[in-house]
Phi, psi and omega in degrees: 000140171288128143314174275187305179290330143289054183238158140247113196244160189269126176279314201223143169243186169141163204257020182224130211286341192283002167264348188289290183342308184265352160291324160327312204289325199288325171306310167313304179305331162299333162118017186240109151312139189225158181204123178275131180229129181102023158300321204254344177308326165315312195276343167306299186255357176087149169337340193278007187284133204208026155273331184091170178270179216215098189238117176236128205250196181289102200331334195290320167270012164270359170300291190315297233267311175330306181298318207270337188276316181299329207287292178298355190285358175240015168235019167047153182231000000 
């Protein structure tokens, strides 16, 4: 059975994918996997998803990933 630490929980929403994207990249350079979900939902349903995407990191990296996002969070990404 998984821990509780294999789990994937959302770090980040939005309705615009190229910030997930480049938060991806800012996860990475830390050394944290990241999966962005719901990216392919446009082409499916069209422009009109206004739920937004989804950057989902390990539960275990998500303080850390929080902390790292929130940091950059007044120059916006």
């Amino acid at each position: 059975m998984n821990s509780n630490t294999d789990s994937l929980v959302t770090v980040l929403n939005s309705s615009l994918i190229h910030e997930l994207h480049i938060a991806q990249t800012l996860l990475s350079s830390y050394g944290i996997h990241s999966f962005v979900f719901d990216e392919n939902l446009n082409s499916i349903i069209g422009t009109a998803y206004v739920e937004g995407y989804r950057l989902k990191v390990n539960s275990a990296d998500f303080e850390k990933a929080k902390e790292i996002l929130l940091s950059i969070d007044d120059h916006s990404i």
